[in-house]
C-alpha positions in Angstrom: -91.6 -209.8 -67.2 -89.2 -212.5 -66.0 -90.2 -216.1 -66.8 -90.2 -218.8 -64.8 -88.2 -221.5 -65.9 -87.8 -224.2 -63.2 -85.5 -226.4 -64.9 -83.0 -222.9 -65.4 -83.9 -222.4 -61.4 -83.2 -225.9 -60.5 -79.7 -225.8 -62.5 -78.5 -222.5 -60.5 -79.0 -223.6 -57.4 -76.9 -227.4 -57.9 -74.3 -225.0 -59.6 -74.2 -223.0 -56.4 -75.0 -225.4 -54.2 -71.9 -227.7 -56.2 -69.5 -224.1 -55.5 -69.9 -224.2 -51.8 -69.3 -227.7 -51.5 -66.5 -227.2 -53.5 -65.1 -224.3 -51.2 -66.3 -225.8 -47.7 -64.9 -229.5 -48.6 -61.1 -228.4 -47.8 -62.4 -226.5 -44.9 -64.8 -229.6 -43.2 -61.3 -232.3 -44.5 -58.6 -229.9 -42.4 -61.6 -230.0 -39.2 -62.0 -233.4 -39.3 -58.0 -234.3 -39.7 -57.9 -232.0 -36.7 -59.5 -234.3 -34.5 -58.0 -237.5 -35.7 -54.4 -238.7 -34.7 -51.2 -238.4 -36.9 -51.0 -240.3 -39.8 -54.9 -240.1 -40.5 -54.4 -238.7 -43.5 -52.4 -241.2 -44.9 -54.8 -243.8 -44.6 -56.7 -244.8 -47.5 -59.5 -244.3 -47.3 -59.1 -240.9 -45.7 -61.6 -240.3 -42.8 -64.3 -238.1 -43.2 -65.5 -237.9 -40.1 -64.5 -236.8 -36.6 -62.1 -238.7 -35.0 -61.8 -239.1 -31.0 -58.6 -236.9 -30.2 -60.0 -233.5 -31.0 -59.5 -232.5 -27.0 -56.2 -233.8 -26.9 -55.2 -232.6 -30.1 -56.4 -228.7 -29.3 -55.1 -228.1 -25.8 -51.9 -229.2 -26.7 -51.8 -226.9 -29.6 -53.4 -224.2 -27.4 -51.5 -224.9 -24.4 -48.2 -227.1 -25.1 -47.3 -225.6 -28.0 -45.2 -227.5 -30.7 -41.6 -228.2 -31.1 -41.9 -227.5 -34.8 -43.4 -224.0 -34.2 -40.5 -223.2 -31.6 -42.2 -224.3 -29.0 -44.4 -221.8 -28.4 -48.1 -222.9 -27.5 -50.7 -222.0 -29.9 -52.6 -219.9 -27.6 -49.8 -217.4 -27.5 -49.1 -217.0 -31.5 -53.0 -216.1 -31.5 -52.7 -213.3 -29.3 -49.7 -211.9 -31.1 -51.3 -212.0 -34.5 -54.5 -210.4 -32.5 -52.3 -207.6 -31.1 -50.6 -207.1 -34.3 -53.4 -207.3 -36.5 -55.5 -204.9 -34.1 -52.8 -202.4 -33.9 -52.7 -202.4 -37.7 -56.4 -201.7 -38.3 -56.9 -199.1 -35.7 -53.6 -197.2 -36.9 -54.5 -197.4 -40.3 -58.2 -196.2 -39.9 -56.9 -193.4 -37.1 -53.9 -192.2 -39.3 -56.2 -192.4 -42.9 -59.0 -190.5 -41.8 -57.3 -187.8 -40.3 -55.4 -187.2 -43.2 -58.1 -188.0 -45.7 -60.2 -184.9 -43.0 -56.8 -182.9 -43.6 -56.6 -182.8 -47.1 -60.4 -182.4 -47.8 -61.3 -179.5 -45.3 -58.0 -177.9 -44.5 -56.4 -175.1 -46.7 -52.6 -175.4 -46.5 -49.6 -175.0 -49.7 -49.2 -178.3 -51.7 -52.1 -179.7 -50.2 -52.6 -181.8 -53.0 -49.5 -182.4 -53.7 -48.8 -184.5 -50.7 -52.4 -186.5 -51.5 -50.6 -187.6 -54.7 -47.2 -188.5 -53.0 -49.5 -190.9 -50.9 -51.3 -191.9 -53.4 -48.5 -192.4 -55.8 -47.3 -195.4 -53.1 -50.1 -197.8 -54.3 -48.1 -198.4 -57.2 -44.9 -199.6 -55.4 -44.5 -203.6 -55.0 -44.4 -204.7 -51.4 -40.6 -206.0 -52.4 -39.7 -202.3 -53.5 -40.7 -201.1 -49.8 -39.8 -203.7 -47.8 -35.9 -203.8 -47.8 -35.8 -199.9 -46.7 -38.7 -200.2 -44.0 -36.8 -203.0 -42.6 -33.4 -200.8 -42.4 -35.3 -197.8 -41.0 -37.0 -200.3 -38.1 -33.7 -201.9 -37.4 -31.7 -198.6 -37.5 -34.8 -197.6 -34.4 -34.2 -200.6 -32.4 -37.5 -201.8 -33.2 -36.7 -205.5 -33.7 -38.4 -208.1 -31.8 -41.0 -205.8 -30.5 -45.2 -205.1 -31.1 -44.0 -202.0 -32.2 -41.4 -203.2 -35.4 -44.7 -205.6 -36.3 -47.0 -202.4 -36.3 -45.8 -198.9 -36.8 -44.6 -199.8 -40.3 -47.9 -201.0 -41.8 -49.9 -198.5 -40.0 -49.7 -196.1 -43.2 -52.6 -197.0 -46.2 -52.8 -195.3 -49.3 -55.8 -197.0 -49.6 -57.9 -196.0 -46.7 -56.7 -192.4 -47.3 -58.4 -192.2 -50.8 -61.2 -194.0 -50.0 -62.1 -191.6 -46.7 -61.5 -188.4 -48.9 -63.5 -189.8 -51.4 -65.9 -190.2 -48.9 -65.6 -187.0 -47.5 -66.1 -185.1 -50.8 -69.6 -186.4 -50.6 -70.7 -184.7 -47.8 -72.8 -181.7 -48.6 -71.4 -178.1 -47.9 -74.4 -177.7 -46.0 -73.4 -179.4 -42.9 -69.8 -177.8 -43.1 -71.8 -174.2 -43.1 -74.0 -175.2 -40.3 -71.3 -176.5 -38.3 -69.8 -173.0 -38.9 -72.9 -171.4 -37.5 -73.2 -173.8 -34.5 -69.3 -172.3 -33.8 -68.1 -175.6 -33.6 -64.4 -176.3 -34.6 -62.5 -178.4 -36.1 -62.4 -181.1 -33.8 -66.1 -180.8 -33.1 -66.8 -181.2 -36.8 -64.7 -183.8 -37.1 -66.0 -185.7 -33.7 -69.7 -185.2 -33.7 -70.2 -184.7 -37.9 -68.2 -186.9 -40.0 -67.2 -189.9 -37.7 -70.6 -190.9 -37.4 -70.9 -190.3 -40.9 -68.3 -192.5 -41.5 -69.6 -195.6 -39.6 -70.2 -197.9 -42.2 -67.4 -197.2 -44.0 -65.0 -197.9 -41.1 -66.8 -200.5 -40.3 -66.0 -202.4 -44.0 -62.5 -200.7 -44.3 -62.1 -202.5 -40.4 -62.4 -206.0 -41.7 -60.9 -205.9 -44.9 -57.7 -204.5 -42.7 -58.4 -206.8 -40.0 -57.6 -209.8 -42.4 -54.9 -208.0 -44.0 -52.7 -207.4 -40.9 -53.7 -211.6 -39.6 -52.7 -213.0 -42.5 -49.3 -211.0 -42.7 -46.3 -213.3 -42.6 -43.4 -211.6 -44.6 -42.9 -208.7 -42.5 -43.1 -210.8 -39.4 -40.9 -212.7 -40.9 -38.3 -210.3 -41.5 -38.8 -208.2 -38.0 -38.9 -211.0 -35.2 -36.7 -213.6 -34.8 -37.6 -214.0 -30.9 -39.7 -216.9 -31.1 -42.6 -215.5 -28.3 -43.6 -213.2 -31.2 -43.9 -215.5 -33.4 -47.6 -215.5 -35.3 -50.2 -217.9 -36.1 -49.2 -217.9 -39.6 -45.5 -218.2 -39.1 -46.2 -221.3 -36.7 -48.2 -222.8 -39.8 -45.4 -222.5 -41.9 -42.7 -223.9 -39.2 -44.7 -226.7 -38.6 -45.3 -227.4 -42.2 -41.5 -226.7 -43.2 -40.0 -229.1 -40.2 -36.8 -230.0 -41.7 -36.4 -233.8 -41.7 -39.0 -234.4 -39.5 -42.5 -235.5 -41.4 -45.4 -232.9 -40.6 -47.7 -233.4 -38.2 -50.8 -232.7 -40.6 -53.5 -233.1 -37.4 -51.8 -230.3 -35.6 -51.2 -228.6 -38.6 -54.8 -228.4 -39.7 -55.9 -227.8 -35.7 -53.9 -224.7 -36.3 -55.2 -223.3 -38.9 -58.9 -224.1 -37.8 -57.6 -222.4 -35.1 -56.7 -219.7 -37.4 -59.6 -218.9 -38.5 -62.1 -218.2 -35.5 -61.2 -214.1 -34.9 -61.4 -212.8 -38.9 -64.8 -215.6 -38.8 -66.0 -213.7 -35.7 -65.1 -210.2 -37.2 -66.7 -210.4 -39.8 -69.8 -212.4 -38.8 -70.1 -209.7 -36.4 -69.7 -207.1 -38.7 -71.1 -208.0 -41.9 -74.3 -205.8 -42.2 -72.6 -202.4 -41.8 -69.7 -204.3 -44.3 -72.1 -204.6 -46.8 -73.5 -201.4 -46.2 -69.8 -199.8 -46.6 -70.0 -201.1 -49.6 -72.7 -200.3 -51.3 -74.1 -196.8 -49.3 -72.4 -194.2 -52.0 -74.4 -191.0 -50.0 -75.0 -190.5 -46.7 
């Protein structure tokens, strides 16, 4: 029996209630600078409220684009990080569960052996890859292009052991009345264990979602054509602007901006996220 203490209750909840102040105050302070005109934030005391320039403020960031971030309008670095981080997820998922569906339900020499080899490359720093995928993309031509900012990352250690995990779950039964139903490989795989795996793409989607928008290294390295630039890389110009002083209203704008399409992804996809997570059996 649990007893009800309301001076315990009333303590958790201004401790939690404290915590998401404490995480949404730099969230609701880079909004409100948004809106406000340079040098807001230097004012004492800060604003913190909305100011009157938040139209002006966003469709020249969406539109004009800055000459700290190249020049290149908001708008446009948004849809490169989109493309980019899209073609991430969907290669990853695509390319990890067919292997995982490979390795699991397909008989062939060193089976196994090449699970571990892509296992084995979780515990290699980013830094130990990096230098040789960048040689490899350059030595393809792929500089500068959607492709040199996908293809590389498309390959995850991670979503392959989690599908097979997965997969290992799923009673022999259905394999042996897929057998008696005739259906092959394909059809299995199509009409058995994709459904299956619903939930499970659905978590592994935004957890690789975020991943490949917040990637700014390997951008870094592969494009140096500034109409591929990304949403993060802009960030970082326009924070980094040499002599000039940053703009901090822009800056904040973009990174507002920033954060509408993971919010949106996973808002739209938390339930089968959390069920992802937590549904061990199917």
């Amino acid at each position: 029996m649990v007893e009800n203490r309301p001076l315990l209750k009333l303590f958790t909840h201004a401790v939690l209630i404290l915590g998401v102040l404490f995480l949404c105050f730099p969230v609701w302070m880079s909004l409100v600078a948004s809106t406000h005109g340079p040098g807001a934030l230097s004012k004492s005391p800060i604003p913190l409220w909305f100011g009157d320039q938040a139209w002006e403020n966003y469709s020249q960031l969406i539109f004009g684009g800055m000459s700290e971030a190249g020049g290149v309008p908001v708008g446009m670095m948004m849809l490169n990080s989109l493309i980019m981080a899209l073609g991430i997820t969907i290669g990853k998922i695509a390319v990890s569960i067919l292997a995982a569906y490979a390795i699991v339900y397909f008989r062939f020499p060193f089976r196994m052996g090449f699970f571990w080899m892509i296992f084995v490359t979780l515990m290699l720093p980013v830094e130990v890859r990096i230098l040789p995928t960048f040689d490899v993309v350059t030595k393809l031509g792929l500089l500068n292009s959607y492709g040199g900012l996908i293809v590389p990352l498309i390959a995850s250690a991670t979503a392959t052991f989690l599908f097979r995990q997965f997969f290992l779950t799923v009673p022999d039964e259905l394999v042996e009345a897929a057998r008696i139903d005739r259906a092959g490989p394909m059809r299995f795989f199509w009409d058995i264990l994709l459904p299956l795996s619903r939930t499970n793409i659905a978590a592994l989607f935004i957890i690789l979602f975020i991943y490949g928008w917040n990637q700014y290294l390997w951008p870094l390295l592969v494009t140096t054509d500034e109409s591929l630039y990304t949403v993060v890389m802009g960030i970082q110009r326009m924070v980094n602007s040499g002599e000039q002083l940053p703009v901090w209203h822009y800056i904040m704008g973009t990174a507002m901006l920033a954060l509408i399409p993971p919010v949106i992804v996973v808002v739209a996809m938390q339930n089968l996220f959390v069920k992802g997570l937590v549904e061990s059996e199917k």
